[in-house]
N, C-alpha and C positions, 0 to 999 in steps of 0.2 A: 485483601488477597482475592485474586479473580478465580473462580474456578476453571475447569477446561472448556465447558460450554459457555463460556464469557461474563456469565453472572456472579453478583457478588456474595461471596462467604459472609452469613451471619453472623450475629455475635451479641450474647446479651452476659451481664451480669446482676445476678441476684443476688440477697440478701435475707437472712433469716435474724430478726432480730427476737431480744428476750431480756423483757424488761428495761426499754428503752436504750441497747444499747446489741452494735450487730455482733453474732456471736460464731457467725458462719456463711461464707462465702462462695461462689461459684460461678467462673466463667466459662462459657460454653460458646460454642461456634459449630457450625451445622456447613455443610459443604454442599453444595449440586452434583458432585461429579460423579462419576461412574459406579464410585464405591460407595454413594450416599452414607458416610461417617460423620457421626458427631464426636464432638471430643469436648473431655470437660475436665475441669480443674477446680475441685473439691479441695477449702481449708476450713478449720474453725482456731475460734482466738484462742490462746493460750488459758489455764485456768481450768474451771470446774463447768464442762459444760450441761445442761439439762437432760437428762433421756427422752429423747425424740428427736432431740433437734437432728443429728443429723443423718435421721431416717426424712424429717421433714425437707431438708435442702436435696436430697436423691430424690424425693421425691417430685419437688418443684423443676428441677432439670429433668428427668423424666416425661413429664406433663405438658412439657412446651411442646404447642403443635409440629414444629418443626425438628426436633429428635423424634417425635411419634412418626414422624413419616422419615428419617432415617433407617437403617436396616443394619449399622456395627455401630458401636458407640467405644471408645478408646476414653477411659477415665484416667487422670490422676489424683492421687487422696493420701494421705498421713497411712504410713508403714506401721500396722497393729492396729487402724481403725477398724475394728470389728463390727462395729453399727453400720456403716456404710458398705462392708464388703457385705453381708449380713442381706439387706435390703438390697443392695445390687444384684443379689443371685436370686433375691424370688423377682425379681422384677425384669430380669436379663435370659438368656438362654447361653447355651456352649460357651459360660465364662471361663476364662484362664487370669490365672493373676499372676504376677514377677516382679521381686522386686527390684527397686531401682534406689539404690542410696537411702534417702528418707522415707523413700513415698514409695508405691504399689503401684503398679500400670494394671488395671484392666483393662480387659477387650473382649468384646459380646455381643451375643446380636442382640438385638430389640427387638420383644416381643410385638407381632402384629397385634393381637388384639389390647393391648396398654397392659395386660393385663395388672391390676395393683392390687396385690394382696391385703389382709390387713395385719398391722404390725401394733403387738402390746409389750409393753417394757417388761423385763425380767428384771427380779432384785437380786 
């Protein structure tokens, strides 16, 4: 996809594995255009996932130089992930969330300074 100034929309996917095997997922794509928006698309596998992991995958989307220099970010992610909305609010500003069928649409801006809190599991 071309943006409006002619360049082309990035796009990476990552991967959080745990214990040799991937447990959470994220496709992300970064735009040039006027509204510098990233948009990402947060899953994890079915089953018993680990606490952190996915504070660790918002965090690796986060982190990439090219959301850091985005200014909104447009997620989608599982309707009732609490770890992920959780960590998107300290790491986000003027979030809003809605949902949408399965999933949760956020939308927020990106904090200039990265800023990344730290995050401890709760029992």
């Amino acid at each position: 996809m071309a943006s409006a100034q002619g360049q082309q929309d990035l796009h990476w996917h990552l991967e959080i594995n745990d214990g040799g095997r991937t447990v959470a997922v994220a496709d992300v794509t970064t735009s040039y255009g006027a509204d510098r928006t990233a948009w990402a698309s947060l899953r994890t596998v079915s089953g018993h996932i680990p606490p952190g992991i996915r504070v660790s995958l918002v965090d690796a989307v986060l982190d990439l130089p090219q959301v850091q220099d985005s200014a909104r970010l447009k997620a989608a992610f599982p309707l009732g992930d609490s770890e992920s909305l959780r960590r998107l609010q300290q790491r986000c500003e003027n979030v809003t969330v809605h949902p949408a069928g399965a999933s949760a649409i956020l939308e927020a801006s990106i904090r200039p300074d990265g800023a990344r809190p730290i995050w401890t599991a709760q029992a």
